[in-house]
C-alpha atoms as a printed R data frame, in Angstrom:
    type eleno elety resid chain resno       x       y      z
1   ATOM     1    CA   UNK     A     1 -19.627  80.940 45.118
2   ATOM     2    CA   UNK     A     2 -17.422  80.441 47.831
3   ATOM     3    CA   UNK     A     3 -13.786  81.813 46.476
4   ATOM     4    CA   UNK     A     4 -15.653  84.831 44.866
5   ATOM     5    CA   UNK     A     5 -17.134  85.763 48.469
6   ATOM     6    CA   UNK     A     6 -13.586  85.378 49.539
7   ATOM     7    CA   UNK     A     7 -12.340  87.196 46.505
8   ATOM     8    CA   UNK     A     8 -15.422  90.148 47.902
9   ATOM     9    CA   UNK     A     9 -13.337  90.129 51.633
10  ATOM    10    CA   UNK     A    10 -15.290  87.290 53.661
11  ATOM    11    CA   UNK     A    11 -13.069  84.420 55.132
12  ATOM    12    CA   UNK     A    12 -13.598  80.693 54.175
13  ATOM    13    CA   UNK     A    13 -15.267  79.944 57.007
14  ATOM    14    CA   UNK     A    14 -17.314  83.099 57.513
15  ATOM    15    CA   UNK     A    15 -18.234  82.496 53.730
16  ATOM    16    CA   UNK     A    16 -19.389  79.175 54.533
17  ATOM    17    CA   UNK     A    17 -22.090  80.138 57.185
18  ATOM    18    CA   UNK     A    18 -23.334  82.966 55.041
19  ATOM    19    CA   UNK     A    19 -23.657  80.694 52.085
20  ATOM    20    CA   UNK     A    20 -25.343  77.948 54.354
21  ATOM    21    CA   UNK     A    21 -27.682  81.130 56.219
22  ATOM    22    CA   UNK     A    22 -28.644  81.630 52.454
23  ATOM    23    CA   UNK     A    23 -29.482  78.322 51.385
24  ATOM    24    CA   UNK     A    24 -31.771  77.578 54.913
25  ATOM    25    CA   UNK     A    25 -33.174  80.883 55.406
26  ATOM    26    CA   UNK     A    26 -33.438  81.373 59.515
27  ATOM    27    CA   UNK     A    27 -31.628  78.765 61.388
28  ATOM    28    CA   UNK     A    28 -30.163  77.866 64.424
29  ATOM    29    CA   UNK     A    29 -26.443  77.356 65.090
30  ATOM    30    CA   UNK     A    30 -26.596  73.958 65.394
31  ATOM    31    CA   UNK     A    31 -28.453  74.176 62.226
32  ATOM    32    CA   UNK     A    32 -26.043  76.330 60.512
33  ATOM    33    CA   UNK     A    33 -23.104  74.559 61.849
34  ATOM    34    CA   UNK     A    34 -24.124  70.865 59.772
35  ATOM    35    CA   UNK     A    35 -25.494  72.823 56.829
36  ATOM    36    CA   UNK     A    36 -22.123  74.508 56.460
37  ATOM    37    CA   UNK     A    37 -19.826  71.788 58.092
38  ATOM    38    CA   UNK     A    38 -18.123  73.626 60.473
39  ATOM    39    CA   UNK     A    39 -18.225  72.659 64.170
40  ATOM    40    CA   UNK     A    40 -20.375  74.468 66.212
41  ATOM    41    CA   UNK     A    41 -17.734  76.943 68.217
42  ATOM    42    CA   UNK     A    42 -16.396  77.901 65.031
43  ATOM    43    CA   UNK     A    43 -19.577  78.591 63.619
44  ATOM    44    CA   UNK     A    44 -20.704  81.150 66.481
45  ATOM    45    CA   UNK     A    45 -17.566  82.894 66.078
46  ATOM    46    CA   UNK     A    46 -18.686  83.323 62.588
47  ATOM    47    CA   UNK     A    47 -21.562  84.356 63.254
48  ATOM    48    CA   UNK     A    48 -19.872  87.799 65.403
49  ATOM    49    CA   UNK     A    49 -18.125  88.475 62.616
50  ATOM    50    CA   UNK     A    50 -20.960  88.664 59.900
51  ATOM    51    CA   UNK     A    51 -23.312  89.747 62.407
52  ATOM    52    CA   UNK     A    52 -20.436  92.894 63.260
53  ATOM    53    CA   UNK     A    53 -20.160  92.864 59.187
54  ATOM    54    CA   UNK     A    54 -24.347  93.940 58.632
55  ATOM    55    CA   UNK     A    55 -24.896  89.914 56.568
56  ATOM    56    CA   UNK     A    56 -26.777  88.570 59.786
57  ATOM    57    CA   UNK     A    57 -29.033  89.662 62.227
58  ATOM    58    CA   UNK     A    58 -30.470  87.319 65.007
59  ATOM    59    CA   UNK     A    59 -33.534  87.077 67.760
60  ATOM    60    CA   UNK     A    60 -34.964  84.887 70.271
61  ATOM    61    CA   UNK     A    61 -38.221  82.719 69.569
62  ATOM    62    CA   UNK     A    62 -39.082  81.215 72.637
63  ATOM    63    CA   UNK     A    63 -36.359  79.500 74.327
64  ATOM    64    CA   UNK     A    64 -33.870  79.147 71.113
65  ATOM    65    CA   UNK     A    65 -31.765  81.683 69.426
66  ATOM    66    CA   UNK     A    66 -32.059  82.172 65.557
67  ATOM    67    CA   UNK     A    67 -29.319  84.111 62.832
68  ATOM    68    CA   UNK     A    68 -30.998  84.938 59.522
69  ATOM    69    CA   UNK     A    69 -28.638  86.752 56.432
70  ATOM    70    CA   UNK     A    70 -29.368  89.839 55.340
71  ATOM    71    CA   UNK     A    71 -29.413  90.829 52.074
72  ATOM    72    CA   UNK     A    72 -26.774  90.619 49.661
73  ATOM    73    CA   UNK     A    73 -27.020  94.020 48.471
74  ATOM    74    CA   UNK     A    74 -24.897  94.845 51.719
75  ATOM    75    CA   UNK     A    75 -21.785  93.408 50.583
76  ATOM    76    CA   UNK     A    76 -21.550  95.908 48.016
77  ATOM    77    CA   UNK     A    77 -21.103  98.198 51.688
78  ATOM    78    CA   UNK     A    78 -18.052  95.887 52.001
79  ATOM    79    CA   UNK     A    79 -16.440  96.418 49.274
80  ATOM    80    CA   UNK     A    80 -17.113 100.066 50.071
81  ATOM    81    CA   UNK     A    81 -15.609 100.088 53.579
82  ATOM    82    CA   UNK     A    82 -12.511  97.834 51.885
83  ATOM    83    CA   UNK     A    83 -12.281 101.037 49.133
84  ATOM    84    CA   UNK     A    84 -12.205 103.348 52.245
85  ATOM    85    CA   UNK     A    85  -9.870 101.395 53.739
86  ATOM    86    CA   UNK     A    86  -7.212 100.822 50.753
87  ATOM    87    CA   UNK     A    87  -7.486 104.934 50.137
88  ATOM    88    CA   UNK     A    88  -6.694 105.446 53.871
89  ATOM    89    CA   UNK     A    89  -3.811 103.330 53.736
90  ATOM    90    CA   UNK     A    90  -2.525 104.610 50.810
91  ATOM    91    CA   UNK     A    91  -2.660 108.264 52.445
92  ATOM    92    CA   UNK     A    92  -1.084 106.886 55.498
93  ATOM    93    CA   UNK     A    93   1.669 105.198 53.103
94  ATOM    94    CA   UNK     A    94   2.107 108.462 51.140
95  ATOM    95    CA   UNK     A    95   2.829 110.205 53.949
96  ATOM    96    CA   UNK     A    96   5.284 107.562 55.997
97  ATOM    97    CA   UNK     A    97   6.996 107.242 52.523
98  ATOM    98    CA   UNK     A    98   9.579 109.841 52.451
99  ATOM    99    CA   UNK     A    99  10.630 108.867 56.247
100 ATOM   100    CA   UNK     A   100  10.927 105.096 54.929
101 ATOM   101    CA   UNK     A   101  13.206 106.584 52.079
102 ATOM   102    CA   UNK     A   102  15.689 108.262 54.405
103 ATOM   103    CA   UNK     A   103  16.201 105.029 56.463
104 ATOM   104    CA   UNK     A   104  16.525 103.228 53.386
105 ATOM   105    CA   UNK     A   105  18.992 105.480 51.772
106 ATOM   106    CA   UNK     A   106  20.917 105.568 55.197
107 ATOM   107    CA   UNK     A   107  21.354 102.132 55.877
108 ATOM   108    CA   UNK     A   108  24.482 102.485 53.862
109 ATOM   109    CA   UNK     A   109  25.827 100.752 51.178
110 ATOM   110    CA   UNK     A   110  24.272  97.538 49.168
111 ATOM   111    CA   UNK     A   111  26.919  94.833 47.622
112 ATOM   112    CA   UNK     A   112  26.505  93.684 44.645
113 ATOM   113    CA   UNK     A   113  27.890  89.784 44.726
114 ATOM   114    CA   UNK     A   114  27.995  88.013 41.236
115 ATOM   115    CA   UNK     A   115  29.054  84.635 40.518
116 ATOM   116    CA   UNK     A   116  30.610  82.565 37.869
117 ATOM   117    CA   UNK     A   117  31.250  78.928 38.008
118 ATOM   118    CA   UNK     A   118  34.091  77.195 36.271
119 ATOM   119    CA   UNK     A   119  37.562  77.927 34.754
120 ATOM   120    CA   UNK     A   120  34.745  79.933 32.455
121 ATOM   121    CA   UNK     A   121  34.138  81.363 35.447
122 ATOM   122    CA   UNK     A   122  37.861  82.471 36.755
123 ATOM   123    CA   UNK     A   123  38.838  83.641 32.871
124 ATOM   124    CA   UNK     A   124  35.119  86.165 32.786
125 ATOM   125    CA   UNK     A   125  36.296  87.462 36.053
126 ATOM   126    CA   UNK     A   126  39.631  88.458 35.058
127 ATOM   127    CA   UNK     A   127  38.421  90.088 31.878
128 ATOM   128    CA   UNK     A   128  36.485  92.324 33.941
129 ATOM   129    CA   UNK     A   129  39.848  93.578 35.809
130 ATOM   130    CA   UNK     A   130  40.661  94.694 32.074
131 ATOM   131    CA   UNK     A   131  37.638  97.425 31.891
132 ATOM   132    CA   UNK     A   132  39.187  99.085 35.118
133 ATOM   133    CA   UNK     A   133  38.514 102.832 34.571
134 ATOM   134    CA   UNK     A   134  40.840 104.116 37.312
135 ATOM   135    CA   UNK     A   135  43.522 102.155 35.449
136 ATOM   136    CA   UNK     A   136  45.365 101.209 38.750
137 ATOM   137    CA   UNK     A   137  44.719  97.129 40.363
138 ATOM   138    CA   UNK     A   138  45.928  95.929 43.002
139 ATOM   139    CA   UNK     A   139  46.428  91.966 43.256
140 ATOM   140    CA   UNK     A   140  47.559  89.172 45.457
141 ATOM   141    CA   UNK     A   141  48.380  85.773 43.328
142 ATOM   142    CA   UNK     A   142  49.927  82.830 43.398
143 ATOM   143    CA   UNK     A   143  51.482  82.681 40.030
144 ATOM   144    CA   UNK     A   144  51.797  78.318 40.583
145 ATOM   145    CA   UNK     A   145  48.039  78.198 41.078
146 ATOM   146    CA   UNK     A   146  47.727  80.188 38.014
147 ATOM   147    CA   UNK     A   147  49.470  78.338 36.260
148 ATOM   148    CA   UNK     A   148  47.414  74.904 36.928
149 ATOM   149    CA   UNK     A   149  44.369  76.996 34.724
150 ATOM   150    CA   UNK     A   150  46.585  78.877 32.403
151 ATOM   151    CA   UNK     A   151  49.859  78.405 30.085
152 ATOM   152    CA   UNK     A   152  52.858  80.778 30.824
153 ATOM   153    CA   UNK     A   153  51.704  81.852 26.953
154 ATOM   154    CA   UNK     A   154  48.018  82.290 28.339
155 ATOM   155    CA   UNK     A   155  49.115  84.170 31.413
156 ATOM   156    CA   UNK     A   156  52.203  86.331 29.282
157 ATOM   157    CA   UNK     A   157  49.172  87.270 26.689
158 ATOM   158    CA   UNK     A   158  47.014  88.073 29.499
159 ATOM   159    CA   UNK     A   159  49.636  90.862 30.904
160 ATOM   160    CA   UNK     A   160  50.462  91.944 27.346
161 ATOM   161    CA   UNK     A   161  47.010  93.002 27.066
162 ATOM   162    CA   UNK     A   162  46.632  94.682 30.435
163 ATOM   163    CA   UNK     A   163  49.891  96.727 29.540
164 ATOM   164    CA   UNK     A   164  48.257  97.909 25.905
165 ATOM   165    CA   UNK     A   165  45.273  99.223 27.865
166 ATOM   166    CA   UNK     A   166  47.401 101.271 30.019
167 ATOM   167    CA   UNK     A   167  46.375  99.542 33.311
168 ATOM   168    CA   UNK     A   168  48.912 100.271 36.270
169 ATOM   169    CA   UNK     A   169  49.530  96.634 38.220
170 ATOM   170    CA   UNK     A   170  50.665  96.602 41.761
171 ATOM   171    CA   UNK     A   171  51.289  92.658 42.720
172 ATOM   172    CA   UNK     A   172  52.046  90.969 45.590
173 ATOM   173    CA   UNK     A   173  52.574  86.685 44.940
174 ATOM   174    CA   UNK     A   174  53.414  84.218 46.762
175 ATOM   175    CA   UNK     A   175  56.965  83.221 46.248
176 ATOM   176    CA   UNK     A   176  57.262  79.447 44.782
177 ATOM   177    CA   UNK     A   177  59.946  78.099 42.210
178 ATOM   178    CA   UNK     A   178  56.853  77.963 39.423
179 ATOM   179    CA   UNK     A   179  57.553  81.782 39.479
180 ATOM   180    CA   UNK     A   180  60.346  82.513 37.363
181 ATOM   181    CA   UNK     A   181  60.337  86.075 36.223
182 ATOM   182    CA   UNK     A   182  58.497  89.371 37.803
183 ATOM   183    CA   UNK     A   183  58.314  91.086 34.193
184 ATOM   184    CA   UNK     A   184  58.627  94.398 35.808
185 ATOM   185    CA   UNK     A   185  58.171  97.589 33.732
186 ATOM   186    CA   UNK     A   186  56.043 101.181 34.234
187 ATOM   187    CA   UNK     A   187  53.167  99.513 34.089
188 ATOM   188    CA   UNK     A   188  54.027  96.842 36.520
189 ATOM   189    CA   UNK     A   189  55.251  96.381 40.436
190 ATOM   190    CA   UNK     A   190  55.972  93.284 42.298
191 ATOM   191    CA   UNK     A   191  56.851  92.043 45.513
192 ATOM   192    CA   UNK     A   192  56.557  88.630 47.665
193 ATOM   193    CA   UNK     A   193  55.716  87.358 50.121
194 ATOM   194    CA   UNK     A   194  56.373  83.401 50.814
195 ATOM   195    CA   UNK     A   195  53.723  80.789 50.489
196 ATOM   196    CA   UNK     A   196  54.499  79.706 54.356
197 ATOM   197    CA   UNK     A   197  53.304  83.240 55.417
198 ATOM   198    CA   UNK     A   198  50.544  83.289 53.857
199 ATOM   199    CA   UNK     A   199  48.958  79.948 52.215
200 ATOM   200    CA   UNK     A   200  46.348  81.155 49.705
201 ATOM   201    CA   UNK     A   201  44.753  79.484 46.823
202 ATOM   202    CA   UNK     A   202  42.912  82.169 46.060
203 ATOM   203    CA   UNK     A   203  43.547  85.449 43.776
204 ATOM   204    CA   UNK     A   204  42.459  88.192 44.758
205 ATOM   205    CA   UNK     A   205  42.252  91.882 43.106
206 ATOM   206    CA   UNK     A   206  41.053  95.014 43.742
207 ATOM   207    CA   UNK     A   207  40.011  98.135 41.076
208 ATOM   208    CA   UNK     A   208  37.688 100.831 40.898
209 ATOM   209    CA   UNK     A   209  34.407  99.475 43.420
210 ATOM   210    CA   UNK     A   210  35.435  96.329 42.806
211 ATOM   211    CA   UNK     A   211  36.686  93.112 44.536
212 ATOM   212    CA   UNK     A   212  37.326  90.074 42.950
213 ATOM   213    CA   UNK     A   213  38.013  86.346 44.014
214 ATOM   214    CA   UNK     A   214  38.794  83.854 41.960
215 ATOM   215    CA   UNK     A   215  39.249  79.920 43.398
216 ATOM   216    CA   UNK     A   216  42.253  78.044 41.747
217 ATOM   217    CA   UNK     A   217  41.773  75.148 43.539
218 ATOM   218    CA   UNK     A   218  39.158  72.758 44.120
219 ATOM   219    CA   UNK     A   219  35.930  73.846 43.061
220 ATOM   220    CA   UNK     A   220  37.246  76.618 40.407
221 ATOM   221    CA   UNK     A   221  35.013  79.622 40.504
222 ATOM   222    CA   UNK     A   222  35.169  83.263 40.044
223 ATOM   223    CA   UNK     A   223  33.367  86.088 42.321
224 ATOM   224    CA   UNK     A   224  32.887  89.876 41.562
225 ATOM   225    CA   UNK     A   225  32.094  92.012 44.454
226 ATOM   226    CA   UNK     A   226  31.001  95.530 43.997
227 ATOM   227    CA   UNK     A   227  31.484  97.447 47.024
228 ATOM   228    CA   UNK     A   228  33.420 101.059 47.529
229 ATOM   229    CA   UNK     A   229  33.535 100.239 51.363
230 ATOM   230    CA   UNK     A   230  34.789  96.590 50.550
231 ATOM   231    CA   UNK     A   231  37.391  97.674 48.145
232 ATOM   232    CA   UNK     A   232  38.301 100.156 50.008
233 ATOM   233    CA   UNK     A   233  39.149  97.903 53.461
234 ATOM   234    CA   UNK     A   234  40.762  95.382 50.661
235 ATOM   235    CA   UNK     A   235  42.917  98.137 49.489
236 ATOM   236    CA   UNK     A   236  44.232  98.697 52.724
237 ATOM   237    CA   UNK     A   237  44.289  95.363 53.216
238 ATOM   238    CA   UNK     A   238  47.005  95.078 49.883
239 ATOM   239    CA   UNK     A   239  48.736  98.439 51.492
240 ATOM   240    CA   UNK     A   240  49.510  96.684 54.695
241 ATOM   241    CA   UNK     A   241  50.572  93.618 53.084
242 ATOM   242    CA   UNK     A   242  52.730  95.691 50.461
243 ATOM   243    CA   UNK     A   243  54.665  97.096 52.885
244 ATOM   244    CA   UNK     A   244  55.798  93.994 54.663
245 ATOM   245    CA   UNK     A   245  56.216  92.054 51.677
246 ATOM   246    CA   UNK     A   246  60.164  92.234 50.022
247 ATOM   247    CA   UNK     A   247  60.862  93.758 46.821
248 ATOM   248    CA   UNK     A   248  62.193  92.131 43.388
249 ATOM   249    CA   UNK     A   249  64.828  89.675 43.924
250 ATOM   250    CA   UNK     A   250  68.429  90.547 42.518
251 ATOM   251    CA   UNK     A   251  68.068  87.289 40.086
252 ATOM   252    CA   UNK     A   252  64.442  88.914 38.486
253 ATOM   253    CA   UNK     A   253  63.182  85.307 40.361
């Protein structure tokens, strides 16, 4: 019976002398103490606590000091008093609630990280920069790292679809001799900025809420972060960058 009188609202231990008051009848702590098999301090801590509770009562015979339990009828006043309890709490929460609320809803805003592992990974992430509603990204590539993952017929395919889905590109890579034509049209802006200045190996692009990283080298990996206070520093970010970067080269290079 001892995990239901737990289950009820007694501790282990406190459950332990009751259960050992019951089986003895009137004892001593000493007595209480082996029957139970607690050590004696513990046990008259116990005792306070189911004496305090109503399930023991004690009185001096002689020179010694005796506990006897009560009845058992009184834990149904626990329960009771744990009722009382729960309903006051639940007032108390019901009225701290809509406080709670406005702290929570001022905290600001919540990312939303997700993660995908693998070139898998990298080619999910980039299908999701296809859904764009605002139909305007803004990127920062290394079109050599790309190309590692992807054919040029992958990566021409890739922009061929973007283009049929009326999505506006504005690209800043990293200038490298893998990167042999901008492909410029309506659709489509590009500048560069050299590799030296700025050593990435990472794509990056921002739309709608949205940031994305993908990892090109290495561990390959893809990462979707959905955030209007993170896409809107990264957009910045790409404005800043934009205008120090150089336009298309003369030779389309």
């Amino acid at each position: 019976m001892l995990k239901e009188l737990q289950d009820i609202g007694l501790a282990e231990k406190e459950a332990k002398v009751y259960l050992a008051a019951l089986e003895i009848g009137r004892a001593t702590a000493d007595q209480l103490a082996k029957q139970a098999k607690i050590v004696r301090p513990t046990t008259y801590v116990q005792l306070e606590s189911l004496m305090k509770k109503g399930l023991m009562s004690t009185y001096q015979e002689g020179k010694k000091t005796y506990f006897a339990p009560e009845s058992p009828e009184l834990l149904r006043r626990l329960l009771l008093k744990q009722k009382d309890d729960l309903t006051a709490k639940e007032r108390d929460l019901t009225s701290l609630l809509p406080d709670l609320l406005r702290q929570f809803e001022g905290a600001g805003e919540r990312p939303v990280v997700r993660f995908f592992p693998g070139k898998e990974g990298i080619t999910a992430v980039r299908e999701e920069l296809l859904k764009t509603k605002d139909k305007n990204t803004y990127v920062l590539f290394s079109y050599g790292q790309l190309r590692k993952i992807y054919s040029e017929e992958e990566l021409d395919a890739y922009s061929e679809r973007r283009k049929s889905l009326g999505i506006h590109s504005m690209g800043i890579y990293l200038k490298d001799q893998a990167f042999e034509k901008a492909g410029l049209d309506s659709l489509t802006e590009r500048r560069f900025i050299s590799s030296e200045q700025l050593p990435l190996s990472i794509d990056i692009s921002v739309f709608d809420d949205k940031t994305t990283i993908l990892s090109l080298d290495g561990s390959l990996f893809g990462m979707i972060i959905e955030s209007i206070q993170i896409s809107s520093s990264m957009k910045s970010l790409f404005s800043f960058i934009w205008k120090n970067a150089q336009g298309p080269e003369s030779e389309n290079k």
